[in-house]
PDB file of N, CA, C and O in Angstrom:
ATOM      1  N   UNK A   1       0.825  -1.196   0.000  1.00  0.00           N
ATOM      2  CA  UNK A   1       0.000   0.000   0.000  1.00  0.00           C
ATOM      3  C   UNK A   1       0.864   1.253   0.000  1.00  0.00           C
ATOM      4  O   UNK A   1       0.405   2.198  -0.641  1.00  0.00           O
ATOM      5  N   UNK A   2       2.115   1.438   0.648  1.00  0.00           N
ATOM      6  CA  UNK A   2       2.927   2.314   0.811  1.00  0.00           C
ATOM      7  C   UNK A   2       3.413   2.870  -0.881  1.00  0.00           C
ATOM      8  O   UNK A   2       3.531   4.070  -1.132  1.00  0.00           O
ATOM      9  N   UNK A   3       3.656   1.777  -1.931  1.00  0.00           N
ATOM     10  CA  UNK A   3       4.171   2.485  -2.870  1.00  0.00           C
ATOM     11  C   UNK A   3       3.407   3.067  -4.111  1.00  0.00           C
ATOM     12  O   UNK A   3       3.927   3.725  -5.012  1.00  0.00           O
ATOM     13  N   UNK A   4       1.429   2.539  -3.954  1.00  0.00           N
ATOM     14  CA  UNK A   4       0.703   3.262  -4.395  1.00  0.00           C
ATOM     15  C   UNK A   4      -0.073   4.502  -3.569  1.00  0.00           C
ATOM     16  O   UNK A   4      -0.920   5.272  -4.022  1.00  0.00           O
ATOM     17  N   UNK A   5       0.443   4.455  -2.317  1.00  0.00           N
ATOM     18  CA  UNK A   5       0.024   5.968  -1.554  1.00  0.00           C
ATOM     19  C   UNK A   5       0.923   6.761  -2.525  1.00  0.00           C
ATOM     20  O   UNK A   5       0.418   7.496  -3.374  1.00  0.00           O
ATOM     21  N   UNK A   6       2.529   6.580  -2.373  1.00  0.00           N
ATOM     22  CA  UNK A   6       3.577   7.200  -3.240  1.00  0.00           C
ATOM     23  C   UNK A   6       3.170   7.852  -4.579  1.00  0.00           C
ATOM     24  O   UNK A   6       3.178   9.059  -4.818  1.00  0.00           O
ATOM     25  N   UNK A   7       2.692   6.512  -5.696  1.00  0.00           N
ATOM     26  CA  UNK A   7       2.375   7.000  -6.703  1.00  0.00           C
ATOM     27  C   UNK A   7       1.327   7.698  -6.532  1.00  0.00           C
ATOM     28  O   UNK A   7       1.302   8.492  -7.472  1.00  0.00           O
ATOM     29  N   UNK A   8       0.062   7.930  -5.584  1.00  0.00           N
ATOM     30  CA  UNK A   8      -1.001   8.778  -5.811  1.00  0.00           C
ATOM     31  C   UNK A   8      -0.780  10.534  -5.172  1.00  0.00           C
ATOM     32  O   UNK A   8      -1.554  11.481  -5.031  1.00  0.00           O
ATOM     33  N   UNK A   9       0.519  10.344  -4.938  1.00  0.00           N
ATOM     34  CA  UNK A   9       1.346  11.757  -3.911  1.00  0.00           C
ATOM     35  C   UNK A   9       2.053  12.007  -4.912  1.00  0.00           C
ATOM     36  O   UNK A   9       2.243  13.216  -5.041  1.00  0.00           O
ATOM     37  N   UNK A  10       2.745  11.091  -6.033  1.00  0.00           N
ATOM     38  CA  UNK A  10       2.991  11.936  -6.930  1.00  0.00           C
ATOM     39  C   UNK A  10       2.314  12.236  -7.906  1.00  0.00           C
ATOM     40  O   UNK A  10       2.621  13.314  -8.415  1.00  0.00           O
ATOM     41  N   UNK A  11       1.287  11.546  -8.489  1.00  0.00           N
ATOM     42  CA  UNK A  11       0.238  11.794  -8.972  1.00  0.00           C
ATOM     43  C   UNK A  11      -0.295  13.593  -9.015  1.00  0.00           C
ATOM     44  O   UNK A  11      -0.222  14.449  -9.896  1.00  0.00           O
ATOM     45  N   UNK A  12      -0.854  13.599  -7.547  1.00  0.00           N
ATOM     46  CA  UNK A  12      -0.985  14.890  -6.991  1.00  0.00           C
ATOM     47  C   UNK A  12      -0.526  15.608  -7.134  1.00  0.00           C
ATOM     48  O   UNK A  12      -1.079  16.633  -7.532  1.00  0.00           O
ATOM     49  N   UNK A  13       0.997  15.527  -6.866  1.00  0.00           N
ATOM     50  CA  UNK A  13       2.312  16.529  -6.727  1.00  0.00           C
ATOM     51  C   UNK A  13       2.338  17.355  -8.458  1.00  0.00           C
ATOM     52  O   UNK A  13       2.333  18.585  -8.501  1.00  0.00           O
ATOM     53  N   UNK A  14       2.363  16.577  -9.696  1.00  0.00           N
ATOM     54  CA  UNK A  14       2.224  16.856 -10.896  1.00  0.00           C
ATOM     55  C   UNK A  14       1.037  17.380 -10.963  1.00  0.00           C
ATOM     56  O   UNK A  14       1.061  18.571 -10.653  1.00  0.00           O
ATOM     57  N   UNK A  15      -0.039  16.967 -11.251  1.00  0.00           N
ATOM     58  CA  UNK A  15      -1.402  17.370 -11.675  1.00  0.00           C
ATOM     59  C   UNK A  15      -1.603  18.385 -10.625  1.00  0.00           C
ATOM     60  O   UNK A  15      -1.241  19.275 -11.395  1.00  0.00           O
ATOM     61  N   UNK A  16      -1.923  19.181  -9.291  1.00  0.00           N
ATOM     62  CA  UNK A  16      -2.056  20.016  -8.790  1.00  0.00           C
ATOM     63  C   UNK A  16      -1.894  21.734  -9.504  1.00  0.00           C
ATOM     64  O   UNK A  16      -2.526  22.790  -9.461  1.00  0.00           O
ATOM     65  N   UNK A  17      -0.633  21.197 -10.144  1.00  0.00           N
ATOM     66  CA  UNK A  17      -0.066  22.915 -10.529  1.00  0.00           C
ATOM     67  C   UNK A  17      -0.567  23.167 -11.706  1.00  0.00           C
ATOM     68  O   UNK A  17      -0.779  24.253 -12.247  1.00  0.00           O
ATOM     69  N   UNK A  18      -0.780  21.894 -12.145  1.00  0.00           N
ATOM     70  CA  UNK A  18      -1.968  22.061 -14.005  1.00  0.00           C
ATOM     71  C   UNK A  18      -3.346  22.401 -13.970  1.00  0.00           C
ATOM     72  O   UNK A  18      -4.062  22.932 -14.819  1.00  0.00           O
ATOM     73  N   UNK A  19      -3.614  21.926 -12.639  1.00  0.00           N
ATOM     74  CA  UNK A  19      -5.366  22.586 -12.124  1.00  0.00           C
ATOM     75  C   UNK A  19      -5.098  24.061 -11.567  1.00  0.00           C
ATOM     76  O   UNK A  19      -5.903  24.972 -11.761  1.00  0.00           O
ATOM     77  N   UNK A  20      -4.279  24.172 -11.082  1.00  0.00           N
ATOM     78  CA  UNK A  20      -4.350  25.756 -10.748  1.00  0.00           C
ATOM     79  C   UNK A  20      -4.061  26.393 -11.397  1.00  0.00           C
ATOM     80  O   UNK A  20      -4.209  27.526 -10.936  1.00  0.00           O
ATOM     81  N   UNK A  21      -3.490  26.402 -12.792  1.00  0.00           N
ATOM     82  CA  UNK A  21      -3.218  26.644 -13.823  1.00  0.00           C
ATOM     83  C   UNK A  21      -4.590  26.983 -15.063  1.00  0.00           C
ATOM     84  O   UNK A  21      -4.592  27.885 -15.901  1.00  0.00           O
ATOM     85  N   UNK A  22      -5.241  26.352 -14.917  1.00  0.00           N
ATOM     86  CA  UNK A  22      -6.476  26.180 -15.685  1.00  0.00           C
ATOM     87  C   UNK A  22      -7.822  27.071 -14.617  1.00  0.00           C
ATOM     88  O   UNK A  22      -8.870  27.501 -15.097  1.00  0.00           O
ATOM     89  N   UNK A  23      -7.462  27.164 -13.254  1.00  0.00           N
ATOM     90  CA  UNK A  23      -8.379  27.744 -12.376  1.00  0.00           C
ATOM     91  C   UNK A  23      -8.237  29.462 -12.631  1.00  0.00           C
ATOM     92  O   UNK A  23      -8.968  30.439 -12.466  1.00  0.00           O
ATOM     93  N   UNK A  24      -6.915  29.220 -13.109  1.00  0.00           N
ATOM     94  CA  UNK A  24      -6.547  30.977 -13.428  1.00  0.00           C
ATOM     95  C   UNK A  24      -7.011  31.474 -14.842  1.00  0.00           C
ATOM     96  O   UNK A  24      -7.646  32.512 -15.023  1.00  0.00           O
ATOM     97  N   UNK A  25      -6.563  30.490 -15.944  1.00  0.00           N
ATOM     98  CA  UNK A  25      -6.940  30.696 -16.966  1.00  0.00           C
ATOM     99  C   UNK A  25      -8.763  30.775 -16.967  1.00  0.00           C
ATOM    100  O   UNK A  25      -9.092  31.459 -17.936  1.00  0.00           O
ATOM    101  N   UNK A  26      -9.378  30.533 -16.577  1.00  0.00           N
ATOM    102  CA  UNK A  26     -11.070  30.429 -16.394  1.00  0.00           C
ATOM    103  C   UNK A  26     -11.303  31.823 -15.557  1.00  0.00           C
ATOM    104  O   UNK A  26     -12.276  32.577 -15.577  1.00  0.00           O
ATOM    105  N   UNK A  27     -10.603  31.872 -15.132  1.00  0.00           N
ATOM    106  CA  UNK A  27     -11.130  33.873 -14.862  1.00  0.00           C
ATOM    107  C   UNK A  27     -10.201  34.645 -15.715  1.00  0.00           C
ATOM    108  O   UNK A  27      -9.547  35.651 -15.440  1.00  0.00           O
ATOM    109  N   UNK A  28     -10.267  34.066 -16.642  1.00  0.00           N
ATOM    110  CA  UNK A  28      -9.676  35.186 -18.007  1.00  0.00           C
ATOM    111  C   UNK A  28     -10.830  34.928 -18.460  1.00  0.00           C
ATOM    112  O   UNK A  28     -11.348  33.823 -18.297  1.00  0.00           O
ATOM    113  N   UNK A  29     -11.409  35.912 -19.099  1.00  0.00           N
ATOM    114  CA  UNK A  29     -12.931  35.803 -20.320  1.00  0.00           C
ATOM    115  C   UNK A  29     -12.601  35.632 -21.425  1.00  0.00           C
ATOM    116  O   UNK A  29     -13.520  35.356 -22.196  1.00  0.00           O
ATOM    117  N   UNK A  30     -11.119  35.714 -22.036  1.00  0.00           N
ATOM    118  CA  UNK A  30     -11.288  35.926 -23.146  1.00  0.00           C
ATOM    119  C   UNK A  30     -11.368  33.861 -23.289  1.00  0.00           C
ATOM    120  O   UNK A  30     -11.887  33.325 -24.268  1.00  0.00           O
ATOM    121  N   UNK A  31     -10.830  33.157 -22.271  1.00  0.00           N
ATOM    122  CA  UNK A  31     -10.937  31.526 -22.079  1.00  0.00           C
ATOM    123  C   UNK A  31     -12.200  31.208 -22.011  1.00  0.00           C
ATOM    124  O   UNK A  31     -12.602  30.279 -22.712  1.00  0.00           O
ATOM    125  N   UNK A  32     -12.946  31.795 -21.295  1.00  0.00           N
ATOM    126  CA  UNK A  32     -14.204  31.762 -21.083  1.00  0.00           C
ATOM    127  C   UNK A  32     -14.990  31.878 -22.648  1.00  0.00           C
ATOM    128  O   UNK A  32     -15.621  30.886 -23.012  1.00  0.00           O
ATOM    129  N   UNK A  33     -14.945  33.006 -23.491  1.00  0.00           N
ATOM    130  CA  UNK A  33     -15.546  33.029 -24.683  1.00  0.00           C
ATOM    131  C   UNK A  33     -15.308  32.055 -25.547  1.00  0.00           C
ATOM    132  O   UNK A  33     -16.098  31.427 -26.252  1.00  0.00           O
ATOM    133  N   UNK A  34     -13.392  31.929 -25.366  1.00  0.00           N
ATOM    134  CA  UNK A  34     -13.372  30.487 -26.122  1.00  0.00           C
ATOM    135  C   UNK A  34     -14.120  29.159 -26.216  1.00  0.00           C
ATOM    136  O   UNK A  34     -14.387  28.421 -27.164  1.00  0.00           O
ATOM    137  N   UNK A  35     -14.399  29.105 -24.731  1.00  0.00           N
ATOM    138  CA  UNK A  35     -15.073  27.273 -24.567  1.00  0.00           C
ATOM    139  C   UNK A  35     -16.449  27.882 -24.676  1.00  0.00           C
ATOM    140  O   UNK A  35     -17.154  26.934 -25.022  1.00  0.00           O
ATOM    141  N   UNK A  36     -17.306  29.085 -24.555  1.00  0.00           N
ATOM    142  CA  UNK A  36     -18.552  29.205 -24.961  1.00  0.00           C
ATOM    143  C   UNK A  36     -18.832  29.120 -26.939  1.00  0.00           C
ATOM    144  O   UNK A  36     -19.892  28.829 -27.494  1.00  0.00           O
ATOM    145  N   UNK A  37     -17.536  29.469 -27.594  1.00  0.00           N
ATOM    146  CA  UNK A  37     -17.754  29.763 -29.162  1.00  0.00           C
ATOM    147  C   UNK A  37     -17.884  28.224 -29.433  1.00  0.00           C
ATOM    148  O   UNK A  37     -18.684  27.786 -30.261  1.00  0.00           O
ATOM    149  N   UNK A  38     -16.705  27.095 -28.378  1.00  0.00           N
ATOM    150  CA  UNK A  38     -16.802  25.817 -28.947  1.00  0.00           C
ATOM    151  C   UNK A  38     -17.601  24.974 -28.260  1.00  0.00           C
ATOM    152  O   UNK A  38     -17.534  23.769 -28.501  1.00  0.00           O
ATOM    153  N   UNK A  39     -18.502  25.480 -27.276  1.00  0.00           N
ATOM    154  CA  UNK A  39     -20.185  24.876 -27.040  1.00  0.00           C
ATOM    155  C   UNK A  39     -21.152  24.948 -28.215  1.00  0.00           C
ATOM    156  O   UNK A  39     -22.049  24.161 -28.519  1.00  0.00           O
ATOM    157  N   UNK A  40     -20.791  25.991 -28.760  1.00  0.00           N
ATOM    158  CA  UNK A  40     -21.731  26.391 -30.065  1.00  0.00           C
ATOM    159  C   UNK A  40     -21.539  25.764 -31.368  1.00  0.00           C
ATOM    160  O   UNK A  40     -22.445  25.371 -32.103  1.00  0.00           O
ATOM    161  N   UNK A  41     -20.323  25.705 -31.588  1.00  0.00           N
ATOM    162  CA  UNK A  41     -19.631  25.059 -32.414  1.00  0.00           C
ATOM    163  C   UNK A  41     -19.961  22.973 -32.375  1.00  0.00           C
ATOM    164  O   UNK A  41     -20.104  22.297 -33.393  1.00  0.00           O
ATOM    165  N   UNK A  42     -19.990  22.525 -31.189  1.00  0.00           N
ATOM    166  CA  UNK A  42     -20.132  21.878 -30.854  1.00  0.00           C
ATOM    167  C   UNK A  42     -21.919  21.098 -30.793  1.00  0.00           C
ATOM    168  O   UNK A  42     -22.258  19.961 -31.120  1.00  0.00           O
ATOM    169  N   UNK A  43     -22.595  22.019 -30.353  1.00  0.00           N
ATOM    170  CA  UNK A  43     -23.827  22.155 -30.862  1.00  0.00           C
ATOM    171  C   UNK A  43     -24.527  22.246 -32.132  1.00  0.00           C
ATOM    172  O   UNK A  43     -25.691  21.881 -32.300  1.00  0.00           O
ATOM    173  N   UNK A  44     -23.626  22.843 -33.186  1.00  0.00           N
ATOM    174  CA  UNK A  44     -23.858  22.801 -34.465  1.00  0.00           C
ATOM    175  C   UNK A  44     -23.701  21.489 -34.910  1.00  0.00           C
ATOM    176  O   UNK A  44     -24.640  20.919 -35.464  1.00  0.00           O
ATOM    177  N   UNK A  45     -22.892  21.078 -34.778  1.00  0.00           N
ATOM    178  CA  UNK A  45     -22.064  20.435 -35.252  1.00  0.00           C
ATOM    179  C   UNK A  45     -23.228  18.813 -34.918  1.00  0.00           C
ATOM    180  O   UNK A  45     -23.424  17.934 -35.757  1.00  0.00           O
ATOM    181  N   UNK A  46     -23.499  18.827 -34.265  1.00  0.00           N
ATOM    182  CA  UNK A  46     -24.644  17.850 -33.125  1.00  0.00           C
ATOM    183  C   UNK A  46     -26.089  18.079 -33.733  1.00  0.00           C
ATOM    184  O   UNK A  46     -26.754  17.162 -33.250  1.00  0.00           O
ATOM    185  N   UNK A  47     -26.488  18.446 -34.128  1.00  0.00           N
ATOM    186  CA  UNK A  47     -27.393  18.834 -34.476  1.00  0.00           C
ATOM    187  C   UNK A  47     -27.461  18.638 -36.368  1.00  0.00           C
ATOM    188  O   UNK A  47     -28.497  18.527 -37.023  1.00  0.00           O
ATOM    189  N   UNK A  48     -26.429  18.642 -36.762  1.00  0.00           N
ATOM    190  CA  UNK A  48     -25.772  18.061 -38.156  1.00  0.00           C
ATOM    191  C   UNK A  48     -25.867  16.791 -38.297  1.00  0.00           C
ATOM    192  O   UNK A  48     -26.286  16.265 -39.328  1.00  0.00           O
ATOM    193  N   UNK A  49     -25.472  16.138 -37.230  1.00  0.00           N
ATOM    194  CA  UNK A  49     -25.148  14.490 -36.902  1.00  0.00           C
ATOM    195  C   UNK A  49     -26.319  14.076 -36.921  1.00  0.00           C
ATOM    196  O   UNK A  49     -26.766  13.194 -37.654  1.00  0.00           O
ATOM    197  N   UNK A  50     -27.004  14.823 -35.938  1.00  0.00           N
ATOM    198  CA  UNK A  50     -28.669  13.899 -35.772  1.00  0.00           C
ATOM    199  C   UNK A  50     -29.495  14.072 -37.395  1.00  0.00           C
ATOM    200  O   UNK A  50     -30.334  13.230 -37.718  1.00  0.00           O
ATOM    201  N   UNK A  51     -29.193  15.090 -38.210  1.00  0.00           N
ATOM    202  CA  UNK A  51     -29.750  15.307 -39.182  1.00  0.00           C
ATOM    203  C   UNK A  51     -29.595  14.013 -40.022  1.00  0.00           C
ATOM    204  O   UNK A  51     -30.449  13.393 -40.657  1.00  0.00           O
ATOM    205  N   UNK A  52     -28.393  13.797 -39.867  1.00  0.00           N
ATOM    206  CA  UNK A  52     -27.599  13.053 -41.130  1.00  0.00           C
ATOM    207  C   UNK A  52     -28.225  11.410 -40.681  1.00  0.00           C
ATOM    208  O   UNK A  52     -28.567  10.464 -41.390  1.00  0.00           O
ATOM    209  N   UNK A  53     -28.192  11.558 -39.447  1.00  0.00           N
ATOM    210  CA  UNK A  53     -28.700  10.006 -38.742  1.00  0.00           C
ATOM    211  C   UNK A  53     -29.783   9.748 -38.986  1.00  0.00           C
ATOM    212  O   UNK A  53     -30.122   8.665 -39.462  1.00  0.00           O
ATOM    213  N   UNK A  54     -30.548  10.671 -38.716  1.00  0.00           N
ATOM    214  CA  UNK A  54     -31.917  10.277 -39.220  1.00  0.00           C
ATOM    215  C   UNK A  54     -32.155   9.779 -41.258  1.00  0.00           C
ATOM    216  O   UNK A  54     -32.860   8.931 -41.806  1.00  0.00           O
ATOM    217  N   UNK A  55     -31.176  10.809 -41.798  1.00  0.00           N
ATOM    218  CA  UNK A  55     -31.838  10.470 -42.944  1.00  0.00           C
ATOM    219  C   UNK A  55     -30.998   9.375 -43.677  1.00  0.00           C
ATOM    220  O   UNK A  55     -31.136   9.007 -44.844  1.00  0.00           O
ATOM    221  N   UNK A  56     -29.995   8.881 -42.643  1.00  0.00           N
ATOM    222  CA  UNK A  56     -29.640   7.385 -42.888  1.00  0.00           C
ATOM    223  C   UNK A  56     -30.574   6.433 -42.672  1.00  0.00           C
ATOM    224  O   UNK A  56     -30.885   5.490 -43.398  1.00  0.00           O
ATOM    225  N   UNK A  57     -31.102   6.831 -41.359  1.00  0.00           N
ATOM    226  CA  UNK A  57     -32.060   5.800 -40.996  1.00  0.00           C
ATOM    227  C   UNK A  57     -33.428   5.587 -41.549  1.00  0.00           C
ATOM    228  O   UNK A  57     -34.038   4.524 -41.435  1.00  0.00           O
ATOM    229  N   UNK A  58     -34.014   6.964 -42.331  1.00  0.00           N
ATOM    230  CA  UNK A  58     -34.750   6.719 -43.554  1.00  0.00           C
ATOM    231  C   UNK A  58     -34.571   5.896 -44.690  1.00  0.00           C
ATOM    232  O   UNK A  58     -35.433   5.279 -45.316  1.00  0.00           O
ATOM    233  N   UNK A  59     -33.279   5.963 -44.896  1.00  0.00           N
ATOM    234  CA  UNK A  59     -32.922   5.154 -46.453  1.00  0.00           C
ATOM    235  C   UNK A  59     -32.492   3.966 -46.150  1.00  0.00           C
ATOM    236  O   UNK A  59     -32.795   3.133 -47.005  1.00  0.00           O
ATOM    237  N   UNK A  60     -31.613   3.364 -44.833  1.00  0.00           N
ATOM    238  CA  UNK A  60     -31.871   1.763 -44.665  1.00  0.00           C
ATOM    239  C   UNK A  60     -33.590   1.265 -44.296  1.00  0.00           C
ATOM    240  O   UNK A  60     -34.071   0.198 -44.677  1.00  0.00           O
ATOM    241  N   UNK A  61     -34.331   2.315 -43.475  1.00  0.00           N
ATOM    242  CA  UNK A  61     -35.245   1.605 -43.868  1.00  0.00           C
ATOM    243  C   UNK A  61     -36.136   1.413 -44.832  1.00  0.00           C
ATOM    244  O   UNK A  61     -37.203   0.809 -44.943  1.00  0.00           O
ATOM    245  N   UNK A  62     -35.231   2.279 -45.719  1.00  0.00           N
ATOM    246  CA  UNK A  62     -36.837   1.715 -47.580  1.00  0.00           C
ATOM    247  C   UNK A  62     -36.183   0.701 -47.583  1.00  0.00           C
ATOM    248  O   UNK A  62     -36.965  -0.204 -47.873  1.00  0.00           O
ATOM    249  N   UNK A  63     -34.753   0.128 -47.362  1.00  0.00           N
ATOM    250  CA  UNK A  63     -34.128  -0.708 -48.366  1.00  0.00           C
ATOM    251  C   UNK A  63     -35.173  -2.294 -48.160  1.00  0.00           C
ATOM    252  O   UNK A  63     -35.872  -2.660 -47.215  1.00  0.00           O
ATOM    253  N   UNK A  64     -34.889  -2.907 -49.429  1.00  0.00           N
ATOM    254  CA  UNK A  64     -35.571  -4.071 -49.478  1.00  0.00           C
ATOM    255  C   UNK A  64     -34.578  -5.345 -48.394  1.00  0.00           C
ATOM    256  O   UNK A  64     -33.425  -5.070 -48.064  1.00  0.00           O
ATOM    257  N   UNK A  65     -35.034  -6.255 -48.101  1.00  0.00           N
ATOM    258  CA  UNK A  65     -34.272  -6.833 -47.004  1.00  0.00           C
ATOM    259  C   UNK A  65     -33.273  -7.583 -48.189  1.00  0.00           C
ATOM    260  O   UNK A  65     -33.442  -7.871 -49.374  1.00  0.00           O
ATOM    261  N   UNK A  66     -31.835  -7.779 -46.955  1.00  0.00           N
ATOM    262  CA  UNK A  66     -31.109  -8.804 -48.193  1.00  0.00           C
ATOM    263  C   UNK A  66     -31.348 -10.335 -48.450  1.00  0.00           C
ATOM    264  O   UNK A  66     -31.775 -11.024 -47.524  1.00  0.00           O
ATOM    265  N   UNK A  67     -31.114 -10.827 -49.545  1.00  0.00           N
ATOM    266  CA  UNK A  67     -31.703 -11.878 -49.741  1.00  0.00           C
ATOM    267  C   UNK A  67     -30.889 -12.925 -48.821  1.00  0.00           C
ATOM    268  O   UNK A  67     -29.972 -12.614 -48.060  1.00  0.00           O
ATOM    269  N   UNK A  68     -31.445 -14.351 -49.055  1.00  0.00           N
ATOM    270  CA  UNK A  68     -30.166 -15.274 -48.307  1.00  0.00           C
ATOM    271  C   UNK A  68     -30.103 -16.088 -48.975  1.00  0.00           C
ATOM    272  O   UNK A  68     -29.285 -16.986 -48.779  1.00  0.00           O
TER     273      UNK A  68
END
């Protein structure tokens, strides 16, 4: 147990300064506008997919079944 306490202390020790890092960057707005343009972007984009899915799923279902 001692040398995965270790690895989860260093674990910590690394990843800590990359979250506080990103806690700073998120009270910048101009970061903030970024991940709101690529919610939108993202949303488009989703909303494309379902389009396209559906009108796949129109045209396998005309198809005639395959034979055997």
């Amino acid at each position: 147990m001692g040398t995965l306490r270790r690895r989860h202390d260093e674990f910590v020790d690394v990843l800590l300064p990359r979250l506080e890092e990103v806690v700073t960057l998120l009270g910048d707005g101009a970061l903030r506008q970024g991940t709101d343009n690529d919610l939108i972007s993202l949303r488009e984009a989703n909303a494309r997919l379902r389009t396209l899915s559906r009108q796949l799923s129109n045209l396998v279902g005309d198809l005639p079944p395959l034979p055997k």
